[in-house]
C-alpha positions in Angstrom: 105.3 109.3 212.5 103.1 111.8 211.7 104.5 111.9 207.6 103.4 108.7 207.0 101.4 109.4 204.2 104.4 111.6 202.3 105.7 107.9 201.6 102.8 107.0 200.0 102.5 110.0 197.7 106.4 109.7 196.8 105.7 106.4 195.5 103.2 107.1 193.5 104.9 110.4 192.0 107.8 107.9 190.7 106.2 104.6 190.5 109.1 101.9 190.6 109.5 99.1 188.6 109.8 96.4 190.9 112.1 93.1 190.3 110.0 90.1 192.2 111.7 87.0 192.8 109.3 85.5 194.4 107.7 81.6 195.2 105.0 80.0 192.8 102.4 80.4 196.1 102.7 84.5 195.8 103.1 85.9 192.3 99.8 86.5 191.5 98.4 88.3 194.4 102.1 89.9 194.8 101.6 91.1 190.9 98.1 92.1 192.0 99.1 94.2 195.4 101.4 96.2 193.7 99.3 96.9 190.6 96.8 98.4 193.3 99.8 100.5 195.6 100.4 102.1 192.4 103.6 100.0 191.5 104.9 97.8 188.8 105.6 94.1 189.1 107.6 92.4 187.2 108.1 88.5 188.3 111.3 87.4 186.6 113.5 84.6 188.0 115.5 82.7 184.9 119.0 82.9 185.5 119.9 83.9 181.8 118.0 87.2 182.0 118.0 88.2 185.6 121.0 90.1 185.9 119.8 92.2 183.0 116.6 93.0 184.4 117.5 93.7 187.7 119.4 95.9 185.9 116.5 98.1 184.3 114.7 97.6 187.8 114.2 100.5 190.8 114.1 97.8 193.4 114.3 94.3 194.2 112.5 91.8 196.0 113.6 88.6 197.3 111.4 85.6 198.8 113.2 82.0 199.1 109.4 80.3 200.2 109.5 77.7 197.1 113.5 77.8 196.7 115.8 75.4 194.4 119.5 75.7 193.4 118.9 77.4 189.9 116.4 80.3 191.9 118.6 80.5 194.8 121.6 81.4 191.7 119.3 83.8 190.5 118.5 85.6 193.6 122.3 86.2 194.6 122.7 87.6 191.0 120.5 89.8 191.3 120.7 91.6 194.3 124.2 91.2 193.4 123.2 93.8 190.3 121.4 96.3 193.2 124.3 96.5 195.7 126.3 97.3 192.7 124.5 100.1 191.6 123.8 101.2 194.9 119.3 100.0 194.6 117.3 98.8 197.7 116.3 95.5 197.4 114.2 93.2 200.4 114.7 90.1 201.7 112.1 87.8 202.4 113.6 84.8 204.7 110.6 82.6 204.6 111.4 79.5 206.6 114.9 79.9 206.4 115.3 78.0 210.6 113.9 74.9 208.9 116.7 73.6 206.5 120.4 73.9 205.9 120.0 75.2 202.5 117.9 77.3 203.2 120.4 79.0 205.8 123.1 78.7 203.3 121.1 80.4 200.7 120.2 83.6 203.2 124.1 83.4 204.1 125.0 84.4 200.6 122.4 86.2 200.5 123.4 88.5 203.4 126.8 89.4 201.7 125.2 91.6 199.0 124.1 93.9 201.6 119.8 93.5 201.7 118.3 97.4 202.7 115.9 95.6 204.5 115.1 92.4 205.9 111.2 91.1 206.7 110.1 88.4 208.5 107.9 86.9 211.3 109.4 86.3 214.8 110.6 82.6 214.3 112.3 83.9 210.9 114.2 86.5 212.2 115.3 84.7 215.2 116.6 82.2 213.1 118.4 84.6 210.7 120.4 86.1 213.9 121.3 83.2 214.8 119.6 83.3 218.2 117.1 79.8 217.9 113.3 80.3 216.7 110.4 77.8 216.9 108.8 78.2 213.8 107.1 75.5 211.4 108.2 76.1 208.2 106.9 80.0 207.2 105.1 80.1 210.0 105.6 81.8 213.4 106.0 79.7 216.7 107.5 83.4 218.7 106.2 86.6 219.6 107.5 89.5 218.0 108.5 90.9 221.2 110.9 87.4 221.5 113.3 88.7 218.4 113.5 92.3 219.3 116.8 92.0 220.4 117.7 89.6 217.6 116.0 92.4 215.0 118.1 95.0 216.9 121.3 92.8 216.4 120.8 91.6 212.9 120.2 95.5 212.0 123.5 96.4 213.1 125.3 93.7 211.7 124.2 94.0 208.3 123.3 97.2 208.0 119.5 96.5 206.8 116.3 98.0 208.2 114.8 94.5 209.7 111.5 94.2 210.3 109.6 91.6 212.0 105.7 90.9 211.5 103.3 90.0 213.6 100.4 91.6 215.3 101.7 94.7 216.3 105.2 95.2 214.2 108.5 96.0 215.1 111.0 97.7 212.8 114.9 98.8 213.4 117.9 99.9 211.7 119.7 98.8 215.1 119.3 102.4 216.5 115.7 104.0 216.5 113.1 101.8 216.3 109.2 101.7 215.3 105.9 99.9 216.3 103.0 99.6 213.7 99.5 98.3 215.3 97.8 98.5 211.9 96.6 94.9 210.6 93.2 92.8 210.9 93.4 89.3 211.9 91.9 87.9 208.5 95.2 89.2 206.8 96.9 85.7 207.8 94.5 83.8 206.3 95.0 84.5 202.9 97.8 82.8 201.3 100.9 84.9 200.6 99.7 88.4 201.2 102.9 88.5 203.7 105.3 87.8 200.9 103.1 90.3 198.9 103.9 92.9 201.6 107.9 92.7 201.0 106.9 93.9 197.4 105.3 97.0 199.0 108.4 97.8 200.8 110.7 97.4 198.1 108.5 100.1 196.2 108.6 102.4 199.0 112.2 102.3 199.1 113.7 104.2 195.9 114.6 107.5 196.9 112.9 107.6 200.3 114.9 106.9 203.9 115.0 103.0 204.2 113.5 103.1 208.4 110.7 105.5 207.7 109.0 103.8 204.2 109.6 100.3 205.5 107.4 102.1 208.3 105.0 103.8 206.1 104.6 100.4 203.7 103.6 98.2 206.9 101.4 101.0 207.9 99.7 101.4 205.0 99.9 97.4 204.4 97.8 97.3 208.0 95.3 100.1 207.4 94.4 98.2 204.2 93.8 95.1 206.0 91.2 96.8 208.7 89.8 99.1 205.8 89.3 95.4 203.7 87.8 93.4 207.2 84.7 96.1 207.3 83.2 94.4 204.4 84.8 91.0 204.2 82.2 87.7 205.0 85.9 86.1 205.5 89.2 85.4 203.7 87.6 84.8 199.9 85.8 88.3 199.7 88.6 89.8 202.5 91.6 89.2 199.4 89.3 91.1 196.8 88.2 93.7 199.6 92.0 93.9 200.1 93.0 94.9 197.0 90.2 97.6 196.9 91.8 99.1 199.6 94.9 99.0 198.6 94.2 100.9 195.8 91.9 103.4 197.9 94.0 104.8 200.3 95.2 108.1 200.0 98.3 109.5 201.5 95.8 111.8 203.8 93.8 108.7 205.0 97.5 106.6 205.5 98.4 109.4 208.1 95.3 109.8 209.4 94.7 105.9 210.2 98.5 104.9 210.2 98.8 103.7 214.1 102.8 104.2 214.5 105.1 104.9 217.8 108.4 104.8 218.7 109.9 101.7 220.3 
């Protein structure tokens, strides 16, 4: 995808206010990634106000990782708001194979339509329905194990899914993407995944849902091998990380963005 970069620049041309529901683990460094993409965060998850700020927001994003009844309320409401006026919003099915409610909340969370859906292998798997391995948020299957499952859950709900791992693998259950960028150090720092949902939601408004979920886990990778250059290991890599972040320009993300067609 030789336009990578274009995603980048219409971000920043229009930068989105960006609804986070996120877990306790992730909202600083989420707040933190986005601030340097060129984004604004906004963590707000209290049932009394959400539907009203989702309703000021661009785009939503949605991560069930520390999930309880009164947040999993919250979450349906508001990407209840975005389907109704037509916003992307993501959603974030951390560990969802490892309880019931956490399969009941990403049921009703499936009816209000997500634009796109990230996880790792295990997750996704799970979501579809087809079995996963996974312990807790973490991955127990290759990527290339829920490809089918990805290409499946795309066409059934209509999202963009995207599944993480070492090289990624994106659909909208027709055309399909791979994305090699990444550094190995990236999974050793605490909730940078969940901080990469955020990304995508900005990327969204305005811009085709496949290409800048494409462009946001491109630039998300090239980032993590800019950050591993300088990085002793993951304490300096998260500060390295965000320096990057904020470095990249859309020139360099086309330039170093490693994409193909699956």
């Amino acid at each position: 995808m030789d336009t990578t970069g274009l995603y980048l620049a219409g971000m920043r041309q229009s930068p989105p206010l960006v609804h986070c529901i996120t877990n306790y683990v992730a909202m600083n460094i989420m707040a933190n990634v986005l601030l340097a993409v060129g984004a604004s965060p906004a963590m707000v998850h209290a049932r009394e106000e959400v539907a009203d700020f989702a309703g000021l927001a661009q785009t939503l994003s949605v991560n069930i990782g520390t999930l309880d009844p009164a947040w999993a309320e919250a979450m349906v409401t508001a990407a209840g708001v975005m389907r109704a006026n037509g916003r992307p919003w993501v959603l974030d099915p951390v560990g969802v194979g490892a309880t019931r409610f956490r399969q009941e909340v990403c049921a009703d969370l499936l009816k209000e339509k997500p634009t796109v859906i990230r996880g790792n292998a295990s997750e996704i798997l799970a979501l579809a329905g087809a079995g996963a391995k996974g312990r807790g948020a973490d991955a127990a299957d290759p990527v290339e194990a829920a490809e089918d499952a990805a290409r499946d859950l795309a066409q059934r709900t209509g999202a963009v899914v995207a599944v993480s791992g070492a090289v990624d693998y994106v659909t909208d259950g027709s055309a399909a993407y791979r994305v090699a960028n990444g550094d190995a150090l990236m999974p050793r720092v605490t909730a940078l995944g969940c901080s990469l949902n955020g990304v995508i939601a900005a990327f969204l408004p305005g811009q085709p849902a496949l290409q800048a979920t494409v462009a946001a886990l491109a630039l998300y990778g090239l980032a993590g091998e800019r950050a591993a250059q300088s990085a002793k290991g993951p304490g300096s890599f998260q500060t390295a990380f965000l320096d990057a972040l904020a470095a990249l320009t859309p020139e360099t993300l086309t330039t170093g963005a490693r994409v193909s067609r699956a």
